[in-house]
C-alpha positions as CSV (number, residue, x, y, z in Angstrom):
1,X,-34.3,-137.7,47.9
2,X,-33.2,-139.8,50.8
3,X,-35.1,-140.8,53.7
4,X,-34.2,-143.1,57.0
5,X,-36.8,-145.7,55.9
6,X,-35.8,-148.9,54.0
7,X,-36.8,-150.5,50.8
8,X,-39.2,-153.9,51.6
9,X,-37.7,-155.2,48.3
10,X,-33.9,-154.7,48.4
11,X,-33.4,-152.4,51.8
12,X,-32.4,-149.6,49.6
13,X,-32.6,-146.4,51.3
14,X,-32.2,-144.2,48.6
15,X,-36.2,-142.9,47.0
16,X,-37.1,-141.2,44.0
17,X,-39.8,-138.5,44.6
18,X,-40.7,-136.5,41.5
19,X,-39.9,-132.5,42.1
20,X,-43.8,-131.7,41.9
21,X,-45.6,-131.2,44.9
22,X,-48.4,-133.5,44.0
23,X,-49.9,-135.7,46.9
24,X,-50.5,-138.5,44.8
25,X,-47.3,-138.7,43.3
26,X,-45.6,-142.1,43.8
27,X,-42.0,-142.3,45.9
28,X,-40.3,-145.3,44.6
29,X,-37.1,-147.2,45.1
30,X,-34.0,-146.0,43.1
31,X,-32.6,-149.5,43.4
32,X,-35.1,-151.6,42.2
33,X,-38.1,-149.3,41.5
34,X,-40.3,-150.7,44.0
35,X,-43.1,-148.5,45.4
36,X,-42.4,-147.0,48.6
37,X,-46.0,-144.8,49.1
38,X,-47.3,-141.7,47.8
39,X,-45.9,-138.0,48.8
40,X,-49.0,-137.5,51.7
41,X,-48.3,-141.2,52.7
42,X,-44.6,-140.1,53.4
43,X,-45.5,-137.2,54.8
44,X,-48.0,-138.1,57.4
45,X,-45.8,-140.6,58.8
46,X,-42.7,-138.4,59.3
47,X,-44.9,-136.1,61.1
48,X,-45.5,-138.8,63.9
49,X,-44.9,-142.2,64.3
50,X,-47.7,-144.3,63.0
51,X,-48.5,-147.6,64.4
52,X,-48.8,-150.5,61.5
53,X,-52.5,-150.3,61.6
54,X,-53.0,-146.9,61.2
55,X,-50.2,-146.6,58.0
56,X,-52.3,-150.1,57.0
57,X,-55.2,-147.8,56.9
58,X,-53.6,-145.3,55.1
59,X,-52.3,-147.1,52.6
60,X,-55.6,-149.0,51.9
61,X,-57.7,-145.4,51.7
62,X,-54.6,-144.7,48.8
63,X,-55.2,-147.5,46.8
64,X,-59.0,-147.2,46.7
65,X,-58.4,-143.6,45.3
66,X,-56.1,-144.7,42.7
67,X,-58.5,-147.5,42.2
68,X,-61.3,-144.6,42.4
69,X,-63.5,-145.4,45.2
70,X,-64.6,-143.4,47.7
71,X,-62.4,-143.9,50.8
């Protein structure tokens, strides 16, 4: 799957999103593998433009659920 955002790695613009419809499933790079975000992450920011502190926040509340905290 394709999206109009760029790779921070490489600028690929080509991600890999696994064909279940998990939320916590990762979206990576296909060039280099690097982690994009998760499903949710990628979906709440196509539905409207986030500013960088918000998808900071986002991304932090991710991590310390993978990490399992409560976020």
């Amino acid at each position: 799957m394709t999206d109009d955002k760029t790779c921070p790695r490489c600028g690929g613009q080509a991600f890999d999103m696994p064909d279940t419809a998990r939320e916590w499933d990762e979206v990576t790079c296909i060039d280099c593998g690097e982690f994009i975000d998760t499903r949710l992450g990628l979906a709440e920011r196509q539905a409207e433009h986030l500013t960088p502190l918000t998808e900071a926040c986002l991304k932090t509340r991710a991590m310390a659920r993978d990490m399992g905290m409560r976020a």
